[in-house]
N, CA and C atoms as a LAMMPS dump frame, in Angstrom:
ITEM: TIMESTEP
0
ITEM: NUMBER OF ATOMS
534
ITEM: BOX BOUNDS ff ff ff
-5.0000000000000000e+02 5.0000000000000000e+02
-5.0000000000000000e+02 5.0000000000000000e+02
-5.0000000000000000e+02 5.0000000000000000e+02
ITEM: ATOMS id mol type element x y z
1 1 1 N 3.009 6.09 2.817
2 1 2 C 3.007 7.533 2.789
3 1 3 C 4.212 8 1.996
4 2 1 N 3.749 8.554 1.634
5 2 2 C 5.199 9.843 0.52
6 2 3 C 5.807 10.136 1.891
7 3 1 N 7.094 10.589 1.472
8 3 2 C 8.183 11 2.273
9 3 3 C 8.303 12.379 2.76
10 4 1 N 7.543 13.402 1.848
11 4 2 C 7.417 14.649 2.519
12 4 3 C 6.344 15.297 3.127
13 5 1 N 5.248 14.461 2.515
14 5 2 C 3.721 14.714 2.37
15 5 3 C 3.147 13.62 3.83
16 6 1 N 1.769 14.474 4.044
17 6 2 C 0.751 13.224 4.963
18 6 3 C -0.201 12.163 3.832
19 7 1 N 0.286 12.27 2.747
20 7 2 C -0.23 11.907 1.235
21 7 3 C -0.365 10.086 1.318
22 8 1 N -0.996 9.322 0.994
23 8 2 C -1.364 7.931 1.124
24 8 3 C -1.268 7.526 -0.163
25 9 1 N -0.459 6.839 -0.651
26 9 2 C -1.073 6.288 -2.345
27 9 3 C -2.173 5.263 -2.297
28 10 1 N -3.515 5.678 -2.788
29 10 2 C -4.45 4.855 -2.73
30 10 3 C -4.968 3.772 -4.36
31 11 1 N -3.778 4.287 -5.249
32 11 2 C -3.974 3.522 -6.211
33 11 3 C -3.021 4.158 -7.252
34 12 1 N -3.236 3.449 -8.332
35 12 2 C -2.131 4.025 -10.074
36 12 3 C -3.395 3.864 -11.032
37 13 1 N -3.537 4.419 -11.878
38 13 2 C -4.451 4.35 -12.606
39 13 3 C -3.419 3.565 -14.234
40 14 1 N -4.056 2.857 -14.461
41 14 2 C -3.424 2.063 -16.028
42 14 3 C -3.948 2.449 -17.425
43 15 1 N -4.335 1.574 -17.95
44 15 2 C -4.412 1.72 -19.534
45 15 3 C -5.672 2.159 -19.379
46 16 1 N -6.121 2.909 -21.041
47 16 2 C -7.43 3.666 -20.787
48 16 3 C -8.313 2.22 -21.457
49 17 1 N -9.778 2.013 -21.038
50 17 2 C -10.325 1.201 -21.417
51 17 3 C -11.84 1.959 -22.125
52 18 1 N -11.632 1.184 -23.226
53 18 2 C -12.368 1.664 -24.233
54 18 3 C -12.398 3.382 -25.164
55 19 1 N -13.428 3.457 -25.425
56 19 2 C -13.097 4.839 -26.627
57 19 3 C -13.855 6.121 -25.597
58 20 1 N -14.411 5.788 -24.512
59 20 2 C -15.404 6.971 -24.025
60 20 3 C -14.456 7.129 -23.018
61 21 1 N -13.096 7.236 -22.607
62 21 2 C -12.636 7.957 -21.453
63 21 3 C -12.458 7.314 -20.005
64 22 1 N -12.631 5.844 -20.246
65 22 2 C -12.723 5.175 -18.896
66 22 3 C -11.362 4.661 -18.8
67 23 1 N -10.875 4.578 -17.516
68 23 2 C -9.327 3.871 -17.564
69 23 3 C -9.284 2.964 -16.575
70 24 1 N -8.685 1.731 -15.985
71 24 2 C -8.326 0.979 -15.048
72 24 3 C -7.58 1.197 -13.918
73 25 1 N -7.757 1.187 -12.927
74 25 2 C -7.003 1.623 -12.011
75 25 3 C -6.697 0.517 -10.694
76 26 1 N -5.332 0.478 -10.711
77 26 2 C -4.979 -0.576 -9.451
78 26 3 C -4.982 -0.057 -8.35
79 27 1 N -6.252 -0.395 -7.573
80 27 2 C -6.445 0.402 -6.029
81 27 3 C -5.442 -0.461 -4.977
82 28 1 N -5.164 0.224 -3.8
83 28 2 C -4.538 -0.325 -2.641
84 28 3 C -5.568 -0.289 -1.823
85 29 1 N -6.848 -0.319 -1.83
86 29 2 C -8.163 -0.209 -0.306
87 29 3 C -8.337 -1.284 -0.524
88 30 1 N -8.926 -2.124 0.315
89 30 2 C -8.983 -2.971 1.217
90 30 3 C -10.668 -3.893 0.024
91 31 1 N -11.528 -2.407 -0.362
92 31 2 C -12.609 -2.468 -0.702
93 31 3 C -12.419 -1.674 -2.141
94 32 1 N -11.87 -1.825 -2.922
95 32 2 C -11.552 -1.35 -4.394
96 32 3 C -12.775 -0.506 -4.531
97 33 1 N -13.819 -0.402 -4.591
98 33 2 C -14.985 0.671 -5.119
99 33 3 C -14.054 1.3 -3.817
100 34 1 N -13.895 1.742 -2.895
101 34 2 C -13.841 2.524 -1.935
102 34 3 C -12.716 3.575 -2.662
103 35 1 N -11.878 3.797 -3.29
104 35 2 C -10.982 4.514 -3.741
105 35 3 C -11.744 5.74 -4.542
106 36 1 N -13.358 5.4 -4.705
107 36 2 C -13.942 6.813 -5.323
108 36 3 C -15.165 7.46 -4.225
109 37 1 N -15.081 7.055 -3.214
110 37 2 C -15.567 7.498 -1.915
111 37 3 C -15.074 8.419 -0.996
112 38 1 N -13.716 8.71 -0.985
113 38 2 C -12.986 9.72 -0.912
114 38 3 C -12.852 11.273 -1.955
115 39 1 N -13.456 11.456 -2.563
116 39 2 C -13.887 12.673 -3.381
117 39 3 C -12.26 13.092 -4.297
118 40 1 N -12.219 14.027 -4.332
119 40 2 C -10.879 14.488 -5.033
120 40 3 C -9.604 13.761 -4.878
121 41 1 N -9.073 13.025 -6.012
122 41 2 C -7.349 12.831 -5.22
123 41 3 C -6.735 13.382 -5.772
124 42 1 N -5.691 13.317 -5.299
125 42 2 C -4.194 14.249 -5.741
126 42 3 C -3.424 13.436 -6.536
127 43 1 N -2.555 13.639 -7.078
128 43 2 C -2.456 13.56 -7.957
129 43 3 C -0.587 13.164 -8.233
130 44 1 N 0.376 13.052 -8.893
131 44 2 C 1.585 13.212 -9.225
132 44 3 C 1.827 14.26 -9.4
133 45 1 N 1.097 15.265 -10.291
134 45 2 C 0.88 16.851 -10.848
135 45 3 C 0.349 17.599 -9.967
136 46 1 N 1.509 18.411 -9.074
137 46 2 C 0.956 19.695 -8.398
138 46 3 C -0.147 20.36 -9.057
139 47 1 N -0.643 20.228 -8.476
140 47 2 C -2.211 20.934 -8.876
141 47 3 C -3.642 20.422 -9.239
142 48 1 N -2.986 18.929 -9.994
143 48 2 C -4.058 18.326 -10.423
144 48 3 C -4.74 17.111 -9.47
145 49 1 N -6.095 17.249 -9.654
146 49 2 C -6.76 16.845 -8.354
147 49 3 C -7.949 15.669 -9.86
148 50 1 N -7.909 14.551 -9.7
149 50 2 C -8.968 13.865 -9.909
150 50 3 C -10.277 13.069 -9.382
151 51 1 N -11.302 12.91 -10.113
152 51 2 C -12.592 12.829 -9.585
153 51 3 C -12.998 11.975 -9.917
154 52 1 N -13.352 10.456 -9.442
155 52 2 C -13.768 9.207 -10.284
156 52 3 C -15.059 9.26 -9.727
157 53 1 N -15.829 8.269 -10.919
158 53 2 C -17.024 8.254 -11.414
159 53 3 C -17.292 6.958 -11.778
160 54 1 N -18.578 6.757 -11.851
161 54 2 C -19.308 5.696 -12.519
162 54 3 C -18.423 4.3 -12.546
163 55 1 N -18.109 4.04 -11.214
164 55 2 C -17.118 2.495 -11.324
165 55 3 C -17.446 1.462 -10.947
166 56 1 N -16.367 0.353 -11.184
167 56 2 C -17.045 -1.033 -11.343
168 56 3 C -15.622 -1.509 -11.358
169 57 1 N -15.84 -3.081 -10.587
170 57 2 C -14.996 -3.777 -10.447
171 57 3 C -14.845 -5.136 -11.981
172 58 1 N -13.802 -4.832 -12.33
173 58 2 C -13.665 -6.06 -13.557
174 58 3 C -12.469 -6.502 -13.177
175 59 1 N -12.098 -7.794 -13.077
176 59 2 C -11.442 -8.898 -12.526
177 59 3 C -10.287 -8.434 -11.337
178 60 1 N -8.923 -8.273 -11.193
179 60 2 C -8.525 -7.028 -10.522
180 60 3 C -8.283 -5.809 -10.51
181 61 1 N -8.635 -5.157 -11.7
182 61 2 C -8.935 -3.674 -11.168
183 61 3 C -10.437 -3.042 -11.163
184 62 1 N -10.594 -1.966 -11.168
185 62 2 C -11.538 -1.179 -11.012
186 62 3 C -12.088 -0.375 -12.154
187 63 1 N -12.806 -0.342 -13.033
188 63 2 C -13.029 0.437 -14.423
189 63 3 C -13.419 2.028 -14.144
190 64 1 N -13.466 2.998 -14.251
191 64 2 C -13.899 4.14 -13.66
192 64 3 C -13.823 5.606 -14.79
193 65 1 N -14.546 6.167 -14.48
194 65 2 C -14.805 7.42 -15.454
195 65 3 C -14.262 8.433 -14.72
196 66 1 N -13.189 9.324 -15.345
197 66 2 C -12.948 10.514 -14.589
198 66 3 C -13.648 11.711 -15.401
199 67 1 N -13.828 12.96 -13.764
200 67 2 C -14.787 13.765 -14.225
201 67 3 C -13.571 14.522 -15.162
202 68 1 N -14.035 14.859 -16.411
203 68 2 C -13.352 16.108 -17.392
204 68 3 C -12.467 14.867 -18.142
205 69 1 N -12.896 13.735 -18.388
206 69 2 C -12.001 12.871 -19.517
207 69 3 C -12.994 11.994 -20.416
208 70 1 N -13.025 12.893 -21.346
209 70 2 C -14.148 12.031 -22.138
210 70 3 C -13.797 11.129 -23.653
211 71 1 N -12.526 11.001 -23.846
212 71 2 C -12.248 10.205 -24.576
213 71 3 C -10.935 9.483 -24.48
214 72 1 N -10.698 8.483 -25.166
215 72 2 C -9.531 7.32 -25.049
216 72 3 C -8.124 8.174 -24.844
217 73 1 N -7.807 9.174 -26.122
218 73 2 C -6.396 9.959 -25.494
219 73 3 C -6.476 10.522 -24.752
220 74 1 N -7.201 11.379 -23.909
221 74 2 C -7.422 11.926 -22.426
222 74 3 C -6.909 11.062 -21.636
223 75 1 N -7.683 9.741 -21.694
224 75 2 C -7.076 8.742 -20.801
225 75 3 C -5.91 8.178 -20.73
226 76 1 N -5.315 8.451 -21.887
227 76 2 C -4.438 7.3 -21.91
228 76 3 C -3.056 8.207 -21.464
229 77 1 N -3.45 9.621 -21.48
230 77 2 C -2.596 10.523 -21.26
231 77 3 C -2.039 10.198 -19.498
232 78 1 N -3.439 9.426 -19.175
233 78 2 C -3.132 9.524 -17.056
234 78 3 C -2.792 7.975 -16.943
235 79 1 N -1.988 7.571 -17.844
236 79 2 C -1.374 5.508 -17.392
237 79 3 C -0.614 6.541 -16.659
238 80 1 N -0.314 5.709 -15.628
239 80 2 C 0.847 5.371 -14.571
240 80 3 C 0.708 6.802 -13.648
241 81 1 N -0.476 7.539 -14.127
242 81 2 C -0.616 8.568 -12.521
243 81 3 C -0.922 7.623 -11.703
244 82 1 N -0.017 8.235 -10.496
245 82 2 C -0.694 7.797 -9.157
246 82 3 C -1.369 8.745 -8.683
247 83 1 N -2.452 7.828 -7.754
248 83 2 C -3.716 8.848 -6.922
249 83 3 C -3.704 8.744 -5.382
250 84 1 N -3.41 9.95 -5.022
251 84 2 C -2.93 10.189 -2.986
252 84 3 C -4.392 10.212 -2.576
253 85 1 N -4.523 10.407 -1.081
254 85 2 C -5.18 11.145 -0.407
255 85 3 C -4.324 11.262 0.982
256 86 1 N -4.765 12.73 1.762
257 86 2 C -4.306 12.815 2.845
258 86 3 C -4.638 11.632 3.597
259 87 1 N -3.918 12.021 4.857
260 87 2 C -4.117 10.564 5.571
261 87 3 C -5.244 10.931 6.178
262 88 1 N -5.221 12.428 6.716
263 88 2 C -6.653 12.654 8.033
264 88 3 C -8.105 12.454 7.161
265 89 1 N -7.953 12.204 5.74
266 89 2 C -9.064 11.683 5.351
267 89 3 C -9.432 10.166 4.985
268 90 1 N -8.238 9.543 6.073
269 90 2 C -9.323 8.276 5.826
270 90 3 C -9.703 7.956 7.214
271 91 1 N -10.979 7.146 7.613
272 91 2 C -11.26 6.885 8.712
273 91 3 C -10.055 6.109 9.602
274 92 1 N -10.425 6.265 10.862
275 92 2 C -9.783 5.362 12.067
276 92 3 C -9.656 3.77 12.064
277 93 1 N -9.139 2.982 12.076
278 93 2 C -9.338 2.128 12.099
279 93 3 C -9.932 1.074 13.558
280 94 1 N -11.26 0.482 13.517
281 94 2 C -11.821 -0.206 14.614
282 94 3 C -10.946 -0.788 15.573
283 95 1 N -10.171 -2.154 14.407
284 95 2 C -9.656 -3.12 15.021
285 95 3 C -8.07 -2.728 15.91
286 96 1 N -7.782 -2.972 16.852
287 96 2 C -6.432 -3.312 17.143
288 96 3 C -5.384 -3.918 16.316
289 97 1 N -6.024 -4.734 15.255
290 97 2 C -5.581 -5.499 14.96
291 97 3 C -5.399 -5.506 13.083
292 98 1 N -5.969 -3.848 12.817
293 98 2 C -6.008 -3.43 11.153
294 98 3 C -5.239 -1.887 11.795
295 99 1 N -4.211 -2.324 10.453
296 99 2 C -3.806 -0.763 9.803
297 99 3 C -3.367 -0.449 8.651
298 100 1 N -3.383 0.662 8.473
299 100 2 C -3.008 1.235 7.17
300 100 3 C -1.109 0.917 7.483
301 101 1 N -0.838 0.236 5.952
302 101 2 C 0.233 -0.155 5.424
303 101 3 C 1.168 1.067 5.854
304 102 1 N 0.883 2.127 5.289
305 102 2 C 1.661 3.72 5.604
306 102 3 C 2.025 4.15 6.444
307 103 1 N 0.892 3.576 7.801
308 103 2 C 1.522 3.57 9.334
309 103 3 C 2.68 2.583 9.654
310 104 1 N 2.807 1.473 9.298
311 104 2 C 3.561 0.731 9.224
312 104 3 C 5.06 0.855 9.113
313 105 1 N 5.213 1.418 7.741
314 105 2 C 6.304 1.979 6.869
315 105 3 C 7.29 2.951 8.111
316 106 1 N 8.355 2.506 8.3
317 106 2 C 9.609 2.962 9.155
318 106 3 C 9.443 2.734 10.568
319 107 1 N 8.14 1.571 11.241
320 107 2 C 8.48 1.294 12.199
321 107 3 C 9.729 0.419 12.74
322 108 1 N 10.69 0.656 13.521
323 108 2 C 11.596 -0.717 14.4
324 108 3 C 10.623 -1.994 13.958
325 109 1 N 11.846 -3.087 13.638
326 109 2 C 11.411 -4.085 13.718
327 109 3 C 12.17 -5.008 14.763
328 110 1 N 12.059 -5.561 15.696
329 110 2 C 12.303 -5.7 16.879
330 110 3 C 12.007 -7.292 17.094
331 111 1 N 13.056 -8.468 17.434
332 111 2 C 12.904 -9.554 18.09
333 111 3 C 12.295 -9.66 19.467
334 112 1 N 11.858 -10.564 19.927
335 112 2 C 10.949 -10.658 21.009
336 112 3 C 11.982 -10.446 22.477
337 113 1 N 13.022 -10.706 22.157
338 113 2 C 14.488 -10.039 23.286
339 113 3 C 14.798 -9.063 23.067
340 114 1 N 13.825 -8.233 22.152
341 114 2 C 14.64 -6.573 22.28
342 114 3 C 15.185 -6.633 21
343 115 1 N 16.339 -7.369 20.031
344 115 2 C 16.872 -7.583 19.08
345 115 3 C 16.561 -6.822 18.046
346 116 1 N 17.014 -5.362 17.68
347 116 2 C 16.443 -4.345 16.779
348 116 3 C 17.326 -5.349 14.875
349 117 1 N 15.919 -5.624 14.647
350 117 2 C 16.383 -6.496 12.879
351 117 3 C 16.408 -5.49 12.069
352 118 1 N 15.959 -4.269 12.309
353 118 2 C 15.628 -3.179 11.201
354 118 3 C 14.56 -2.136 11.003
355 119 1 N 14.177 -1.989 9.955
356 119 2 C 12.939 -0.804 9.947
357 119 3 C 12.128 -1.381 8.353
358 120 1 N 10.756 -1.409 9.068
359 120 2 C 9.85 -1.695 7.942
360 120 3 C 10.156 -0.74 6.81
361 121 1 N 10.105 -1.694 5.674
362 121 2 C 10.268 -1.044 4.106
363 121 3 C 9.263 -0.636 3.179
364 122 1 N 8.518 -1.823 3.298
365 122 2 C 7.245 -1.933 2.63
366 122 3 C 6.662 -3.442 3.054
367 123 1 N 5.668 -3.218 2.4
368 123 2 C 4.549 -4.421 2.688
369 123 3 C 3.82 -4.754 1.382
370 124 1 N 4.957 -6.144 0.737
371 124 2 C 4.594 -5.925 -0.561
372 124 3 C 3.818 -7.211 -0.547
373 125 1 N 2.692 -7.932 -1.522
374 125 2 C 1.784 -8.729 -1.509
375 125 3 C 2.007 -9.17 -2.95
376 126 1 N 2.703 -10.53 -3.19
377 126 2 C 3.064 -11.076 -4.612
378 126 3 C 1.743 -12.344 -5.256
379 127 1 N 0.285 -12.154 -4.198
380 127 2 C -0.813 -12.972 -4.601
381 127 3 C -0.645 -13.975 -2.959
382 128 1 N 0.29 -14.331 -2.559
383 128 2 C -0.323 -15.62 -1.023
384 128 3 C -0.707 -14.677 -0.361
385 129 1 N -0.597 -13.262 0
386 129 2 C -0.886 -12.879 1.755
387 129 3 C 0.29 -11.795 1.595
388 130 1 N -0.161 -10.818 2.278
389 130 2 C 0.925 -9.728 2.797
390 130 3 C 2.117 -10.299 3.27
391 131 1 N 2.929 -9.513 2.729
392 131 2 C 4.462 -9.694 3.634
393 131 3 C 4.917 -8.388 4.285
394 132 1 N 6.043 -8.898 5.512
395 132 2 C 6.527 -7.151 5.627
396 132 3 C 7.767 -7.455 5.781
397 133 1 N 8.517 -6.346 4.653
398 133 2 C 9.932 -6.035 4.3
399 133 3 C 10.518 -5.172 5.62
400 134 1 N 12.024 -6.09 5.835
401 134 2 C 12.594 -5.399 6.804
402 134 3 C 14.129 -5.119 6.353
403 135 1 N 14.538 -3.836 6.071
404 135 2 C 15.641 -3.279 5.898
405 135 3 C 16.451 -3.501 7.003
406 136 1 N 17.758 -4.124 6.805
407 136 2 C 19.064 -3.732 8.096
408 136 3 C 19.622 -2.691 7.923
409 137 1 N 19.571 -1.756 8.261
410 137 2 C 20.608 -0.27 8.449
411 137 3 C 21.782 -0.027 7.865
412 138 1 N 22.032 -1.195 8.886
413 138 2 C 23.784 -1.803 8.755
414 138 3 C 24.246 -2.422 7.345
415 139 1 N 23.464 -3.248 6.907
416 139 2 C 24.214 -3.843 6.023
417 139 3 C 23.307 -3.759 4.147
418 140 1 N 21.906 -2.756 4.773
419 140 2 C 21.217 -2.338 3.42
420 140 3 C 20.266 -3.71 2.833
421 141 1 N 20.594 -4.902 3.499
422 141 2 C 20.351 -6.235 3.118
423 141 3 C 18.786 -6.113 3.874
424 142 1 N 17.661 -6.827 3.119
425 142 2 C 16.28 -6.76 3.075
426 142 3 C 15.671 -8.168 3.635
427 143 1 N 14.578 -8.536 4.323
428 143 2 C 14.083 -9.599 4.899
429 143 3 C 12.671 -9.69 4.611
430 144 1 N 12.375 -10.656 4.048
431 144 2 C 10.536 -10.641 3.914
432 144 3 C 10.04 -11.71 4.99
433 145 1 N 9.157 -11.178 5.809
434 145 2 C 8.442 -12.338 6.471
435 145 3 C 6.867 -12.439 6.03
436 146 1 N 6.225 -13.294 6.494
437 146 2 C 4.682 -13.422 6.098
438 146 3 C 4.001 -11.954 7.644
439 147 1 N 3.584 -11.254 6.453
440 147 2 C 2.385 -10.318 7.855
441 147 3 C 1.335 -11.467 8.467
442 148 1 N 1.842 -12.028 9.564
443 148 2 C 0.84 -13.249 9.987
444 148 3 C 0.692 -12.5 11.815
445 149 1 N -0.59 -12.703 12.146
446 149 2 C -0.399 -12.672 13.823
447 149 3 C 0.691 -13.499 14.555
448 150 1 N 1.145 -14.743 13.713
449 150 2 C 2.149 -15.572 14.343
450 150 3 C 3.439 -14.886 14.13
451 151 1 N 3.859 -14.109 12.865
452 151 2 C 4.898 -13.714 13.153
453 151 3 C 5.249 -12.326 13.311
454 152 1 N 4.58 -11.449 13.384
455 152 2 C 4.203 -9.907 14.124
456 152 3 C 3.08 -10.011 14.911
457 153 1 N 3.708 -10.754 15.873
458 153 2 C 2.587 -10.403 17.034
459 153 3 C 2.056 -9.241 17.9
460 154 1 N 2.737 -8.405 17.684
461 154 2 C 2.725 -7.169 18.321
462 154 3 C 3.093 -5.821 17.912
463 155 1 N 2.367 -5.108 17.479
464 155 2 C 2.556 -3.747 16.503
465 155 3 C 2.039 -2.235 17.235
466 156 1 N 3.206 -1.982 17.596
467 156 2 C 2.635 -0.573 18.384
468 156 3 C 3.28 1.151 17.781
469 157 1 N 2.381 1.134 17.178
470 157 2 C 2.396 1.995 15.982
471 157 3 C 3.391 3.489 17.055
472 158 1 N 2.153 3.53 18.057
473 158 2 C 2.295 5.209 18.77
474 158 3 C 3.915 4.777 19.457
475 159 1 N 4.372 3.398 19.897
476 159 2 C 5.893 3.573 20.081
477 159 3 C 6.696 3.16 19.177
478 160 1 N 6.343 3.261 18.294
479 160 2 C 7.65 3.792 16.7
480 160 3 C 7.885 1.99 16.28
481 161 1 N 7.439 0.83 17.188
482 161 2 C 8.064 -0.557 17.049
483 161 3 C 6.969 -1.867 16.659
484 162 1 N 7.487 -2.958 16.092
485 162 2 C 6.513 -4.309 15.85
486 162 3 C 7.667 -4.941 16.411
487 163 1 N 6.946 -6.191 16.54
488 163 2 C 7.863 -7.63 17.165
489 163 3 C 7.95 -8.579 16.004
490 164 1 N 8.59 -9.171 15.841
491 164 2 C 8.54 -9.756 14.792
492 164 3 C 9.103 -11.416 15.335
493 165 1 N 8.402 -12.543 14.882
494 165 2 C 8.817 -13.687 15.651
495 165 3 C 9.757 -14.628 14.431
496 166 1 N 10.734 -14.676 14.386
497 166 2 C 11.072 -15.199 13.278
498 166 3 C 10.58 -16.888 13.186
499 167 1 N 10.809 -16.831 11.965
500 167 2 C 9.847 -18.602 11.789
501 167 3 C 10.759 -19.533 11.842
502 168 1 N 10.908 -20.526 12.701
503 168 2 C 12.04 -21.733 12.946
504 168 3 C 12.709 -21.941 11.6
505 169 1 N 12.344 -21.937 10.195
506 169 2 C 13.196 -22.534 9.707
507 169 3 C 13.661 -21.471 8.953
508 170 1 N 13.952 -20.478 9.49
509 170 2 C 14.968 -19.317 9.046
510 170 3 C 15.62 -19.234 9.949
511 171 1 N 14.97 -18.976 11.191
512 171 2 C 16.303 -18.626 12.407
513 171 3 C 17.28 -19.956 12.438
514 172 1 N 16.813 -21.393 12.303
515 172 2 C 17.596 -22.531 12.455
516 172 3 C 18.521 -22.521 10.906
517 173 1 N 18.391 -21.713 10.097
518 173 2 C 18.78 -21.477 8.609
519 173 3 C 18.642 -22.803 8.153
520 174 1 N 17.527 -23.698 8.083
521 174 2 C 16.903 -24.595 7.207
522 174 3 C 16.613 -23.801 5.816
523 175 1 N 16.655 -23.304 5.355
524 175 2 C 16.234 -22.75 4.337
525 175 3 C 17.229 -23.917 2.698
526 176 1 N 16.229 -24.037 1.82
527 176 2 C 16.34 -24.474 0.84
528 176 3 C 17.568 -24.101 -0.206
529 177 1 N 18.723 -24.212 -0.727
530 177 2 C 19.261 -23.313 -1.463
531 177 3 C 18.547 -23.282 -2.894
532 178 1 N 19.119 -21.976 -3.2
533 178 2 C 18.616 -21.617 -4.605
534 178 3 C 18.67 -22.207 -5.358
């Protein structure tokens, strides 16, 4: 979530592809076509609201036609917009056990003794599997663990906190040097 807004970034749109107005866009849903199922997004530009169309998945991104862009400089004019939606427009989530990344973002991160490690940063994904970034307060210094059920076992959004289990060969500082 944006910092002032209930706003979700659900994707960036990239380079324009081809001469008729279509551009690429790197979605964050779960289900990449799903980012034009939500109707209007918002936009970087107060005011401007876009409308995708006619899309298709080509290798990782999404190819897509926006409504009112019908040729290559149109497009190429929107690299690096990002595209919001409010949050109350995306559905609930079923599972206990799925959430939106955005809910995530500034919960306590909390050892299984109580042990406050920090506050979620982000949840960045470099190709193995989600991770979640944990800021220390104190010292500004950042922690990535794997988003695994083994090592956030417990995520309770409505009391502000996750648990986080650290993995033996960090807490024992086995770790490899650089």
């Amino acid at each position: 979530m944006t910092a002032k807004t209930n706003r979700i970034l659900l994707g960036q749109i990239g380079a324009a592809h081809g001469i008729k107005g279509e551009v690429r866009i790197a979605t964050h849903t779960q289900d990449p076509l799903a980012i034009g199922r939500y109707g209007p997004l918002d936009t970087d530009t107060p005011g401007v609201t876009i409308t995708l169309s006619k899309m298709r998945v080509q290798k990782n991104v999404v190819v897509a036609h926006i409504k009112g862009v019908t040729d290559r400089t149109a497009a190429e004019k929107l690299n690096g917009t990002n595209l919001y939606l409010d949050r109350s427009k995306l559905p609930e989530t079923d599972d206990e056990d799925d959430f939106y990344h955005a809910d995530l973002l500034g919960l306590e991160a909390r050892l299984e003794s109580g042990v406050v490690l920090g506050t979620v940063s982000a949840i960045p994904n470099f190709g193995a599997g989600d991770l979640i970034e944990i800021r220390d307060p104190q010292s500004g210094d950042t922690y990535l663990y794997p988003f695994t059920k083994a090592v956030v076992p417990h995520v309770h959004i409505a009391d502000g906190f996750l648990t986080i289990v650290v993995p033996l060969d960090v807490e024992e500082g086995d770790e490899e040097p650089n």
